[in-house]
C-alpha positions in Angstrom: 0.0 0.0 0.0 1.5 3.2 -0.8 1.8 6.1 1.8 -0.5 9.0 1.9 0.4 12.1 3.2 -1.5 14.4 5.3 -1.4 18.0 6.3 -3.9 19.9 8.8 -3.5 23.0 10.0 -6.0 23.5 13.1 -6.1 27.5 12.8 -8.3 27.4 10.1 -9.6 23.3 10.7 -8.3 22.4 6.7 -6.6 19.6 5.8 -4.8 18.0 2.8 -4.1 14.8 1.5 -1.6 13.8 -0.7 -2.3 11.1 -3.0 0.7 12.0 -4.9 4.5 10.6 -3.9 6.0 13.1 -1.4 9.4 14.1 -3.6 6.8 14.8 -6.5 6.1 18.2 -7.8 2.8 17.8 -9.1 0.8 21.3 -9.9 -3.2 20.9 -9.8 -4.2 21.6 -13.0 -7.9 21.5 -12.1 -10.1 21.7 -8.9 -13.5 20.1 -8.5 -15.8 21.6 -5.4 -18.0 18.5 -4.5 -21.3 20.3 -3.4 -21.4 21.1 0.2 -24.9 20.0 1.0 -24.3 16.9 0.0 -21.4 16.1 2.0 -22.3 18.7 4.5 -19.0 20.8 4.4 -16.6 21.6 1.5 -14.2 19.1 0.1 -12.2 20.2 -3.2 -10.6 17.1 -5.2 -7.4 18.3 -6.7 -6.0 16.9 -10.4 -3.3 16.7 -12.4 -2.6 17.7 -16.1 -3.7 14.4 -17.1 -6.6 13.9 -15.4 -5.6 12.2 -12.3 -6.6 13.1 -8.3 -3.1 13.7 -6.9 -5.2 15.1 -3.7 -8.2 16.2 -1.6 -8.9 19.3 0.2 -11.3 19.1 3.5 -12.4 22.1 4.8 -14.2 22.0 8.7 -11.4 18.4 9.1 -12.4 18.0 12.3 -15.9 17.1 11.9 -14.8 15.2 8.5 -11.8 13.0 9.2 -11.4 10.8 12.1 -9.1 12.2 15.5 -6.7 9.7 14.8 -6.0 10.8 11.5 -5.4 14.7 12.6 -3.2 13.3 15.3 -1.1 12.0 13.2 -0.7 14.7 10.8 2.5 16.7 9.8 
């Protein structure tokens, strides 16, 4: 399983994961907005030049993404 990296910064409760490997450069090319009433918050999906998610944006993290996960965040 390859490792996915994680940032959160708990000033403004966002946090970013890396689907991408962590030397990589990649530059989002596009950004998708999935509609916040659906998933009752804002979470952007990131891609690259070719198409592919490289990484996902989740705004209000905390009530999102599990404790653990936060913890453990760089």
């Amino acid at each position: 399983m390859a490792d996915v990296r994680v940032t959160y910064d708990r000033t403004v409760d966002a946090a970013y994961i890396y689907l991408t490997e962590s030397q990589a450069r990649v530059k989002s090319a596009r950004m998708y907005p999935c509609d916040p009433v659906d998933v009752d918050g804002m979470i952007n999906l990131d891609f690259d030049e070719q198409g592919r998610l490289i990484g996902i944006e989740v705004l209000a993290a905390s009530s999102k993404l599990p404790e653990y996960l936060l913890q453990s965040t760089e």
